[in-house]
C-alpha positions as CSV (number, residue, x, y, z in Angstrom):
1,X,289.6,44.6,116.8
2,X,289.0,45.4,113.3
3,X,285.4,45.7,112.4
4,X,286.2,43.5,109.1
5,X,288.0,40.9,111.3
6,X,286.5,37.9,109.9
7,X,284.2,39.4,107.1
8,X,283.7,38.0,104.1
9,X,284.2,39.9,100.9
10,X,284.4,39.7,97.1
11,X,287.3,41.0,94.8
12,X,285.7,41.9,91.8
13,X,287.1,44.2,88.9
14,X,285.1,46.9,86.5
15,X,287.2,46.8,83.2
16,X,290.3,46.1,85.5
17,X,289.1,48.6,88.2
18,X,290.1,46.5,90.9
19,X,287.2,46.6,93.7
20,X,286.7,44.9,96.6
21,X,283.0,44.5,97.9
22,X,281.8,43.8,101.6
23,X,278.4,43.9,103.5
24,X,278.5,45.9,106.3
25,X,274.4,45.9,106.5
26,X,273.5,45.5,110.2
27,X,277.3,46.3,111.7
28,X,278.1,49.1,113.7
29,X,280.0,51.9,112.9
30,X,282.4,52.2,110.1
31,X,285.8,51.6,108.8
32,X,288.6,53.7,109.8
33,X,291.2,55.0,107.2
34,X,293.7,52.7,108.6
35,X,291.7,49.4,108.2
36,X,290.9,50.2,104.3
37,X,295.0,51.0,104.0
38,X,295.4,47.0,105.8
39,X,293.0,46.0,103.4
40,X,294.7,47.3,100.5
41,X,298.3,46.0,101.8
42,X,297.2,42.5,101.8
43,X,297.7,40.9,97.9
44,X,294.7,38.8,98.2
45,X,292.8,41.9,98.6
46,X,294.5,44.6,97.0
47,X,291.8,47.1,95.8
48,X,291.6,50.8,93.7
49,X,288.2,51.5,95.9
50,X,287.3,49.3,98.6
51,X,283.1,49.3,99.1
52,X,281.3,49.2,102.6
53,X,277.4,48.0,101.7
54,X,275.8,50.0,105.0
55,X,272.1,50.2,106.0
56,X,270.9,52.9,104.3
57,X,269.7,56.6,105.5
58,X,267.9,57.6,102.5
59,X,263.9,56.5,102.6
60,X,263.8,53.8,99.7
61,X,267.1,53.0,99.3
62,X,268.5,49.3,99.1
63,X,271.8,50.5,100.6
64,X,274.4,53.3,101.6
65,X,277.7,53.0,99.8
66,X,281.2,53.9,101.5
67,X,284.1,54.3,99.4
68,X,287.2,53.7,100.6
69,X,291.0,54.7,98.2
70,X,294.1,52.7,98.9
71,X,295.0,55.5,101.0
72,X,292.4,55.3,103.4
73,X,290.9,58.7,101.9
74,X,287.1,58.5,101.1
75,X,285.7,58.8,97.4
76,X,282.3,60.3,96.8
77,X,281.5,58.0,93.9
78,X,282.7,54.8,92.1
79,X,280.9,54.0,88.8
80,X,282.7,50.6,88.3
81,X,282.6,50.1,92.0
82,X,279.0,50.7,92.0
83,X,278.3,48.0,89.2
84,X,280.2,45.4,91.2
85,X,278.0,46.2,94.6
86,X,275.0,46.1,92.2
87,X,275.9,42.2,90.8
88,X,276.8,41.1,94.4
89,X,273.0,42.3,96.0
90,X,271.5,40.9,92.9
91,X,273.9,37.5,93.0
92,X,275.9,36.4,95.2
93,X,274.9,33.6,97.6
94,X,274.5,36.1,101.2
95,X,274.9,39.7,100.0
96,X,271.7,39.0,97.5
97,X,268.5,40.6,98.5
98,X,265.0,39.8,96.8
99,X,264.3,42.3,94.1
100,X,264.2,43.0,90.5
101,X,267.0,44.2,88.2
102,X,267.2,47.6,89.6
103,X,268.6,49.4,92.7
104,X,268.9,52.5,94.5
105,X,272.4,53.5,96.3
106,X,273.3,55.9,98.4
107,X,276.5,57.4,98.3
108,X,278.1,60.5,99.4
109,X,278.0,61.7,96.3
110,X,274.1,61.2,96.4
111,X,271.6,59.0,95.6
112,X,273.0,56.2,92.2
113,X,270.1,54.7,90.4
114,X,271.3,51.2,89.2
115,X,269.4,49.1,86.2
116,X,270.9,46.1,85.3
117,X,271.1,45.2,81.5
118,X,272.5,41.4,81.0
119,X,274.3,38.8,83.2
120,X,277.2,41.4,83.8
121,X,276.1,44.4,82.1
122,X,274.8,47.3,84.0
123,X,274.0,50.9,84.0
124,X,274.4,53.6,86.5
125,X,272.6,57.0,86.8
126,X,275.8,58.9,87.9
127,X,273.5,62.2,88.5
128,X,273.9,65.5,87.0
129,X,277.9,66.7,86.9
130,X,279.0,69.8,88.6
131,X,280.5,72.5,86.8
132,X,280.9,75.9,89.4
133,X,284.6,75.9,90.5
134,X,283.1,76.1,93.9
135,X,281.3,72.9,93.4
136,X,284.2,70.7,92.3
137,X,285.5,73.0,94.4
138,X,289.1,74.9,93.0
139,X,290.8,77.0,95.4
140,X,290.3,80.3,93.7
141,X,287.0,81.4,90.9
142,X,287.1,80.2,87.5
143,X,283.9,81.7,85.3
144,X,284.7,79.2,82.8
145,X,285.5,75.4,83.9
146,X,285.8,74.4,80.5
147,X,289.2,75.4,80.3
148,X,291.5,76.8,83.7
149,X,294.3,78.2,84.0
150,X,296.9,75.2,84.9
151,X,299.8,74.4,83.4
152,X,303.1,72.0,84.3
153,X,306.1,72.6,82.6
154,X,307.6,75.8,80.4
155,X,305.4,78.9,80.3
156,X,306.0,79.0,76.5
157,X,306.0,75.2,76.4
158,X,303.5,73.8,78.5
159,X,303.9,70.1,79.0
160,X,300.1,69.8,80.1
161,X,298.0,72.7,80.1
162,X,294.2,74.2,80.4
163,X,292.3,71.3,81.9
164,X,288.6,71.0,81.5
165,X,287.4,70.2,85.0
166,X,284.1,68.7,86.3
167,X,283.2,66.8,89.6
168,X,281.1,63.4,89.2
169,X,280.9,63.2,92.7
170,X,284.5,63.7,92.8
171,X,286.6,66.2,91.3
172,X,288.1,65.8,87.9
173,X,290.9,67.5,85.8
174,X,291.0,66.5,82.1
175,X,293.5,67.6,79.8
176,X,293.2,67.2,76.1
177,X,296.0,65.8,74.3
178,X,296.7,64.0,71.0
179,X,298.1,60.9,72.3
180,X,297.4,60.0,75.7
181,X,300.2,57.2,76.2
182,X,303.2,60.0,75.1
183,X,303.0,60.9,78.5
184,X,304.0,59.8,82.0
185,X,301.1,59.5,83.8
186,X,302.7,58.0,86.9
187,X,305.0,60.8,87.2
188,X,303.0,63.5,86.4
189,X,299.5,62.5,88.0
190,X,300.6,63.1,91.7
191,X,302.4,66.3,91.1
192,X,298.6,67.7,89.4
193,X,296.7,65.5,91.8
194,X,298.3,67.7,95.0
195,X,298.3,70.9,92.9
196,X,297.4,73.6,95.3
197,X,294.2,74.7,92.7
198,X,292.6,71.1,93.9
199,X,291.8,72.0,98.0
200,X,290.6,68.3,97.7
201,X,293.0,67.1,95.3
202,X,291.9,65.7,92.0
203,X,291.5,62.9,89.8
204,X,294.0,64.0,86.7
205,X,292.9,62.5,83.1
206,X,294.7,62.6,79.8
207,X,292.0,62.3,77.0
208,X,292.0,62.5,73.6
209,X,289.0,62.6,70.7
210,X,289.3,59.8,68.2
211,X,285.7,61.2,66.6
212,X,282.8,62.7,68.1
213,X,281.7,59.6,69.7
214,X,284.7,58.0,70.8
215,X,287.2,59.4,73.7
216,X,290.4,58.1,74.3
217,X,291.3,58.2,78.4
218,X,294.4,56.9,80.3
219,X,293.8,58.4,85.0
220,X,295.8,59.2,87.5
221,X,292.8,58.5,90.7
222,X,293.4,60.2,93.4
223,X,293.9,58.2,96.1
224,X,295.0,55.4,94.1
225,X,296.9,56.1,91.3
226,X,296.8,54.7,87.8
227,X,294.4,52.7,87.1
228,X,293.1,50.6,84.5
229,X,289.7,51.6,84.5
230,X,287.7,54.8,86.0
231,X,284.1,55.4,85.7
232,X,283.6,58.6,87.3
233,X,286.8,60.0,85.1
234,X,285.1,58.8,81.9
235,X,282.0,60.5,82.4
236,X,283.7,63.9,83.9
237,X,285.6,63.2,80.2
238,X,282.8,63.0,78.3
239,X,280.7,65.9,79.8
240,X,284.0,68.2,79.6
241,X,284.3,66.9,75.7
242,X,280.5,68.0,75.1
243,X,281.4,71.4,76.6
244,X,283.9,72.1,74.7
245,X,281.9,70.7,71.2
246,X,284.8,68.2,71.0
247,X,282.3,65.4,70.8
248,X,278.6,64.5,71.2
249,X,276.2,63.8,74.5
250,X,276.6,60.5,74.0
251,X,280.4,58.3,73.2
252,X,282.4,55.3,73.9
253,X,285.1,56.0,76.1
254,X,288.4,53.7,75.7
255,X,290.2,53.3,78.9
256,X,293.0,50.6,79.0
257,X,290.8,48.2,80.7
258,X,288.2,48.3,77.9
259,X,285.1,50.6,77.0
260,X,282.6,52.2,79.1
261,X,279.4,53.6,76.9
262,X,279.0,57.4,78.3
263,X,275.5,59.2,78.0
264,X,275.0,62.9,79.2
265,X,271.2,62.9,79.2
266,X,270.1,66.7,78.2
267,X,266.5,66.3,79.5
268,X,267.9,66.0,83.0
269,X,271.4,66.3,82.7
270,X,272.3,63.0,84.3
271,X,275.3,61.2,83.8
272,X,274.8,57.2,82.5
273,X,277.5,55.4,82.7
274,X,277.2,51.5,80.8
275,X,280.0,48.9,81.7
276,X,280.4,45.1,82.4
277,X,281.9,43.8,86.1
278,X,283.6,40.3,86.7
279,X,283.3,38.3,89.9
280,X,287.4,37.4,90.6
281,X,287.1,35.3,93.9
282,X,285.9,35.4,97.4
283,X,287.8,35.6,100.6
284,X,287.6,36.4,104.3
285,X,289.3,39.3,106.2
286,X,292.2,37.2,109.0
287,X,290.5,37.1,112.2
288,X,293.1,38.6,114.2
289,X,292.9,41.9,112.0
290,X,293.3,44.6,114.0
291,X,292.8,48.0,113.3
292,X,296.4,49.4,112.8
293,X,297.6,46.7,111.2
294,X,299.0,46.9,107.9
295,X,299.2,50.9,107.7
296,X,302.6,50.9,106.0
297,X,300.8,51.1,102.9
298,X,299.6,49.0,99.4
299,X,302.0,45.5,99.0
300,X,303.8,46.2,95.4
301,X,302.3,44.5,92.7
């Protein structure tokens, strides 16, 4: 028997992000690969991350985060994920716990500070962003992650070429264009997201610089594919921007879903991410789930 057999959870969005939220706190063990892909099959609950709440490990943290892709592959980190867990332990009805307006999360990825701004409106301390190629990790040295070596198409006409690439957690690939919708996204994204430089594959972002405080971003998320909205991707974009003196510390960042305010902190070098969440609807998991059930893969649509 599934261990969400059952469960109630919350399909919430971050900009569009579609998430789905669910307390695990007090259950044993942990979702298996093919219960998240069952989850994401069913329409009702069709998710781009799926989040576990878990008791935490960490002394002083409220709760350990488990991130689950379509797929069934884990993420590290989920900036509009983490907003939504955020509003459901400080609202909803029986994932609430008594406190004030902030939290502390633990994710794979670390420990997420999260301080909440208005009704919806909350901001999470993504941590300080990687930058070694064996942190993000690529395959093979880079001295310089600011630009790689990477290319798709023509040697003297590069479709895409020299991505800036970060990890936030996860491990990002941006690549600075002039108009981000010119390209196909859907068909280029997997090809890069499997590239053999990624040992972990990648999340691939198309980003362009509308002035020094506003980024432009459409993502291919590994694990998930496009996607309307992608926290972790906008601050990788807006670190890799500062890197390259395209922009500012500090910028809006434009996804289609809507506008996520980016901060790269320089007296710690933390990431900030600033975004709102929505609460869609509530539901329970069948409770005749099983375990392999659905593993054919996400319903269409």
């Amino acid at each position: 028997m599934s261990l969400l057999a059952g469960r109630r959870y919350l399909k919430m969005n971050g900009l569009g992000n579609e998430i789905v939220v669910v307390d695990l706190r007090g259950a044993p063990g942990e979702i298996a690969p093919q219960e998240a892909v069952a989850v994401a099959a069913r329409p009702e609950s069709g998710f781009d991350q799926l989040m576990a709440i878990h008791d935490p490990l960490a002394p002083g943290a409220d709760g350990r985060l488990l991130i689950y892709n379509p797929d069934g592959s884990r993420a590290g980190a989920c900036g509009n994920g983490t907003r939504c867990v955020a509003w459901a332990m400080m609202e909803d009805r029986e994932m609430a716990r008594p406190q004030g307006d902030g939290l502390l999360l633990q994710s794979d990825a670390g420990l997420l500070s999260v301080t909440r701004l208005g009704a919806d409106l909350f901001t999470v301390d993504m941590g300080p962003p990687r930058l070694r190629w064996d942190e993000i990790p690529l395959a093979e040295p880079f001295a310089d992650t600011r630009a790689i070596e990477l290319q798709i198409g023509p040697i003297d006409a590069p479709v895409l070429h020299s991505p800036s690439v970060v990890s936030m957690g996860n491990p990002h690939a941006i690549f600075w264009v002039e108009d981000p919708a010119a390209y196909d996204l859907a068909r280029l994204g997997p090809m890069l997201e499997n590239h053999p430089i990624f040992p972990e594959r990648a999340n691939i972002s198309l980003a362009a610089v509308r002035a020094p405080d506003r980024i432009e971003l459409r993502v291919w998320e590994r694990g998930a594919g496009l996607t309307r909205a992608c926290g972790s991707a906008a601050c990788a974009a807006l670190v890799a921007g500062a890197r390259r003196r395209l922009t500012g510390r500090r910028a809006t960042v434009t996804l289609p879903g809507g506008d996520l305010l980016i901060e790269w902190r320089e007296s710690d070098s933390h990431v900030l991410m600033t975004g709102p969440v929505e609460l869609e609807h509530e539901g329970v998991f069948p409770a005749g789930m099983s375990e392999g059930a659905g593993t054919s893969g996400r319903a269409a649509g």
